[in-house]
Each structure stands twice: as C-alpha cells, then as structure tokens.
DOBA-833026 format. One record per residue (C-alpha): residue number from 1; y, z, x; residue in three letters. Coordinates in nm, 3 decimals. Layout:
<vodos>
    k       py       pz       px    r
  NUM        Y        Z        X  ALA
...
</vodos>
This chain:
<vodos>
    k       py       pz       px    r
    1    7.765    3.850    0.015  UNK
    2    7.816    3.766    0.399  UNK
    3    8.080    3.519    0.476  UNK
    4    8.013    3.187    0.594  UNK
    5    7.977    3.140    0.944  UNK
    6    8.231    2.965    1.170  UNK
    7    7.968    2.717    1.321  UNK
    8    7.933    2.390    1.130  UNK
    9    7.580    2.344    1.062  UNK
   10    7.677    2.004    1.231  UNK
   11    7.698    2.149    1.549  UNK
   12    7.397    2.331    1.540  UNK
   13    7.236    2.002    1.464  UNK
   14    7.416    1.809    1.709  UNK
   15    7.309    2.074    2.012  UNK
   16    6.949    2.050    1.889  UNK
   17    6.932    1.735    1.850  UNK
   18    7.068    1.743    2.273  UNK
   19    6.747    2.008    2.296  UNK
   20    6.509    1.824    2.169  UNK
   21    6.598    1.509    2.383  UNK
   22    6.660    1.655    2.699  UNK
   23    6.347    1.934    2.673  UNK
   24    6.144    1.843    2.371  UNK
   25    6.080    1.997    2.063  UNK
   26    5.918    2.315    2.208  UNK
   27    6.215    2.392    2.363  UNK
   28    6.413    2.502    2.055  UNK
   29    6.365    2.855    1.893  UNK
   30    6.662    3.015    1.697  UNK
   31    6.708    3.207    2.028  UNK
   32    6.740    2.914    2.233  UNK
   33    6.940    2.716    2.050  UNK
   34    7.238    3.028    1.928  UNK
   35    7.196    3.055    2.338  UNK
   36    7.272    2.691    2.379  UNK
   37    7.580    2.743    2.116  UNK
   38    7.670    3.057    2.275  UNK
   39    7.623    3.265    1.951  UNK
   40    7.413    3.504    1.780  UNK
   41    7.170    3.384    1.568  UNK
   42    7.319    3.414    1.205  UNK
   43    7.463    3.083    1.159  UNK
   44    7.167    2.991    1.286  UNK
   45    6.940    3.162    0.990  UNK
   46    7.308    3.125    0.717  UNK
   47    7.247    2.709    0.723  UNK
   48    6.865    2.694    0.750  UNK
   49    6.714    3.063    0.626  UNK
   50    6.405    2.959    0.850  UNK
   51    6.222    2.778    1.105  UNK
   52    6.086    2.509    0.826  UNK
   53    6.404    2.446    0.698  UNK
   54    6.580    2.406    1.032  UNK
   55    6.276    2.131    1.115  UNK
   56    6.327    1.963    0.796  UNK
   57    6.717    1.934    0.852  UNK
   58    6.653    1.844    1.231  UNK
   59    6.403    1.546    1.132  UNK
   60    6.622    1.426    0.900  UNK
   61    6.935    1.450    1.172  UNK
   62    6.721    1.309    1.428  UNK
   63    6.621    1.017    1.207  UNK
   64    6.921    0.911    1.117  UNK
   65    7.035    0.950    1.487  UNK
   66    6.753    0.711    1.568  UNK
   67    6.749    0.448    1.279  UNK
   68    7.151    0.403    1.356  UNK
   69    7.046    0.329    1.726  UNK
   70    6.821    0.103    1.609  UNK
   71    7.004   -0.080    1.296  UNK
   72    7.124   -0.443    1.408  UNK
   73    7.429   -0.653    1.226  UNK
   74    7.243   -0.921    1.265  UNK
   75    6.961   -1.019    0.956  UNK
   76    6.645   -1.167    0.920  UNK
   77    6.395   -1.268    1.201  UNK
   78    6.743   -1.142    1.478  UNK
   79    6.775   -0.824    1.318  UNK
   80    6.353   -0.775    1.324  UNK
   81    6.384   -0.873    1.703  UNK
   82    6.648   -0.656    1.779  UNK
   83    6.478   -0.326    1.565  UNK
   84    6.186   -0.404    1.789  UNK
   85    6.391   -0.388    2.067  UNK
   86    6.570   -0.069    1.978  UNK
   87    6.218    0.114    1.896  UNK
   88    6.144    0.038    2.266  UNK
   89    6.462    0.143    2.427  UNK
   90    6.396    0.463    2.229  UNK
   91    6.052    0.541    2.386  UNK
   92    6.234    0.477    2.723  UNK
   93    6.541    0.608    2.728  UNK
   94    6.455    0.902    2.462  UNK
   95    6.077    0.983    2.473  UNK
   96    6.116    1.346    2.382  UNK
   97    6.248    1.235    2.037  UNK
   98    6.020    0.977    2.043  UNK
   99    5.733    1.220    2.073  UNK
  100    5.884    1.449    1.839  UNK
  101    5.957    1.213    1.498  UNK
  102    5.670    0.906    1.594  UNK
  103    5.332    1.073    1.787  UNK
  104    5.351    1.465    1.816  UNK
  105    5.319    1.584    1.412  UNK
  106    5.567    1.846    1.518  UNK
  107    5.864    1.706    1.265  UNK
  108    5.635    1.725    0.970  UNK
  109    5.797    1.339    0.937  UNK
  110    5.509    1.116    0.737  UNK
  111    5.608    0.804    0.660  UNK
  112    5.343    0.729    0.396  UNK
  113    5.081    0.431    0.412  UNK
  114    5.065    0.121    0.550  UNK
  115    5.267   -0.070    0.293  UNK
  116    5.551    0.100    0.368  UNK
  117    5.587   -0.081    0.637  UNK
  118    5.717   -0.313    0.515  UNK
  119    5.853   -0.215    0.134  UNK
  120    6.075    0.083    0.231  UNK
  121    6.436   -0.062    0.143  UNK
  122    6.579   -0.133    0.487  UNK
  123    6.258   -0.287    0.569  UNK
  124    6.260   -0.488    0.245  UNK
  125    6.506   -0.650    0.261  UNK
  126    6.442   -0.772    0.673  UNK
  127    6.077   -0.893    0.521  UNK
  128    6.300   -1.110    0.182  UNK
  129    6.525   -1.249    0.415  UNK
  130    6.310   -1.368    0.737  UNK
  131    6.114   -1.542    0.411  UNK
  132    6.419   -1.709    0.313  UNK
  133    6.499   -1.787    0.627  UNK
  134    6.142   -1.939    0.748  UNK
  135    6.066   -2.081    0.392  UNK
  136    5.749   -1.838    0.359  UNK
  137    5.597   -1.653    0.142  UNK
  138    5.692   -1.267    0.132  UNK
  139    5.354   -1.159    0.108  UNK
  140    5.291   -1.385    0.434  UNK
  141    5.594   -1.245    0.646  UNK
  142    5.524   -0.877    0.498  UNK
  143    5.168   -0.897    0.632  UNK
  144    5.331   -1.048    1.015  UNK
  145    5.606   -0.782    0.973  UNK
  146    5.354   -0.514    0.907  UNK
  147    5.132   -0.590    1.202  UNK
  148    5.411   -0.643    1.429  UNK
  149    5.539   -0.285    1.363  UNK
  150    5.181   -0.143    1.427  UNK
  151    5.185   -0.351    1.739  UNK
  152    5.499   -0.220    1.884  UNK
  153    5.479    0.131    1.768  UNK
  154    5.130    0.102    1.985  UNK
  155    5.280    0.004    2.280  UNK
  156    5.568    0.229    2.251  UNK
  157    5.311    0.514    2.213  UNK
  158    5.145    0.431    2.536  UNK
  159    5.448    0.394    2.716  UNK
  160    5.581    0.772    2.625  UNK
  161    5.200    0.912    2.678  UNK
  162    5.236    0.794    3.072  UNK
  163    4.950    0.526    2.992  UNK
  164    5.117    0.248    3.116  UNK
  165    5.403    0.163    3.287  UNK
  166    5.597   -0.119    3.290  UNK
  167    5.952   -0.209    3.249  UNK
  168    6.160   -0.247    2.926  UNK
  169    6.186   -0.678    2.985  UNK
  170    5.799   -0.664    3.042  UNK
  171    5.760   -0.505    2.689  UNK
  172    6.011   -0.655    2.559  UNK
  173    5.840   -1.008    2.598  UNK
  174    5.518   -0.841    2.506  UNK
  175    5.651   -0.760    2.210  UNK
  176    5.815   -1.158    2.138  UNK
  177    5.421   -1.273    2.252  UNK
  178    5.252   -1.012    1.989  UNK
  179    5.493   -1.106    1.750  UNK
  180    5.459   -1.492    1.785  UNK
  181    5.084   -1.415    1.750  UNK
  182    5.136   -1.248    1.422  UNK
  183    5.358   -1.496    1.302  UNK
  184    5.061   -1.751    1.368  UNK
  185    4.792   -1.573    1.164  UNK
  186    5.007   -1.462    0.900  UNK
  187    4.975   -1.878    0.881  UNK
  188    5.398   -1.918    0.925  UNK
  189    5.504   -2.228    1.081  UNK
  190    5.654   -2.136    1.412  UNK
  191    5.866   -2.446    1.448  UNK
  192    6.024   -2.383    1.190  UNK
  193    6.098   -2.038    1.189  UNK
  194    6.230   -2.124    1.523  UNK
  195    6.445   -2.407    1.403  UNK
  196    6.595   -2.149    1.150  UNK
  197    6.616   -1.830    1.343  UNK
  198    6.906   -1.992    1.553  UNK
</vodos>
C-alpha cells in the first residue's frame, strides 16, 4: 500500500479554493491544480480518488469558506441584515465562487426546496428569533424571510451575470427596501419590528 502523501489535503483545498476564485471553476483539473501546488498529481488522486470526489470536498470547503464570511454575531432581524449583506459582498468581491456554489450547477450543491429557506438550522433559528424579537408569528417571518432570500439571491445573480451594475450601497438599500416590502405583506408591524431591532 502507497504511503500517504506529504500534502495535506488542506492545502490542496485551500489552493483550489484560490483557483476557483481567482479563474473559476473551469480552471481546475488535477493537472492544474498539482501545477499550482508544484507537485505531481498523486496527492492529488490519494485524498480524492477522482474528479467527483474532489468537487464534492471542494463544495463543501468552499461553503464553509463562504457561510463563515457571511455568519454575523449579531441575532435576529441584525444578523438577517448583515447575512444579506454578506451574500452581496460575495457576488462582488467573489463572483467566481459565487457562480460556482449559487448559479452555474457546476458544484453539484442543491440546496433542496423552497422551505429550506428558511428551516435549515442556522436559518431556523434567525426566523425563531426575529419572531421573538418582532412579536410575530414564525410562520409570518418564515414566509418574509423566505422571500427576502429569493429576492436577494435574484439580485445577486444579476449582478455576477453583468446584467446590471450598480454599486454595493445601491444594493445594499435595495435589499433594506425589498425587505421592508416583505416584511409588509408577510402582514408584520414595521414599527415595531423597528422599535425592537435596535
């Protein structure tokens, strides 16, 4: 049995992970990349035996990578705002891993339906708290949190596609305007969700 190789499979996701934002997802074969690390290709194919196991493992790196960009101290209706925030400084400042996990279908990353939206843990717990917070129902603020993540990803899409252009405070408060909009026909009281969010 071949030993293991010196290269952390760490590293090799780490300098994809630089590929993929710098050239896209296109740019990295196993040749590329043991280029990039200035090695052959076996630690390469050792971690990942193949191309679909290396995207799985890269998904999952790049992921993380973006959800801890985009994770916020603060909680409830602060933390949504600033998670809306960080999904748009991604499609700016990182649109090739935008592309890659949110629009292209390259990462083989599905997120499921709708309702996940809004019932996947992290998400779960934003939706039970901005209730609390607001004095809502969490059917109400899942339904305002659920369109205001369709919203955003939407605009975020047509920003990395070259559809529009504008600049990040221009989304930004198109974003807070969508969002107040939402908040309105999910029938929340904005005065006092305003009164509590401070």
């Amino acid at each position: 049995m071949p030993s293991s190789p010196k290269i952390p499979k760490e590293t090799i996701l780490k300098i994809a992970l630089d590929m993929l934002i710098q050239d896209g997802y296109t740019s990295i074969t196993i040749q590329s990349l043991a280029k990039r690390i200035g090695c052959s290709t076996q630690p390469i194919s050792w971690h990942f035996g193949n191309m679909e196991n290396f995207r799985s493992a890269l998904t999952a790196y790049a992921l993380h990578y973006a959800n801890e960009k985009m994770l916020s101290a603060a909680k409830g209706m602060s933390a949504f705002s600033n998670v809306g925030k960080g999904y748009i400084d991604l499609a700016f400042d990182e649109p090739n891993l935008f592309r890659y996990l949110y629009m292209s279908g390259e990462s083989g990353y599905h997120a499921g339906g709708f309702d996940i939206l809004s019932t996947a843990e992290a998400n779960s717990v934003m939706v039970d708290q901005i209730a609390k917070q607001i004095g809502m129902s969490a059917g109400k603020v899942a339904s305002f949190f659920r369109n205001t993540i369709i919203y955003t990803h939407g605009l975020a899409c047509f920003l990395v596609s070259g559809l529009i252009k504008a600049s990040k405070e221009e989304v930004y408060a198109m974003v807070e305007q969508g969002a107040y909009g939402f908040l309105l026909q999910a029938g929340i009281d904005l005065k006092k969700g305003d009164n509590n969010e401070h």
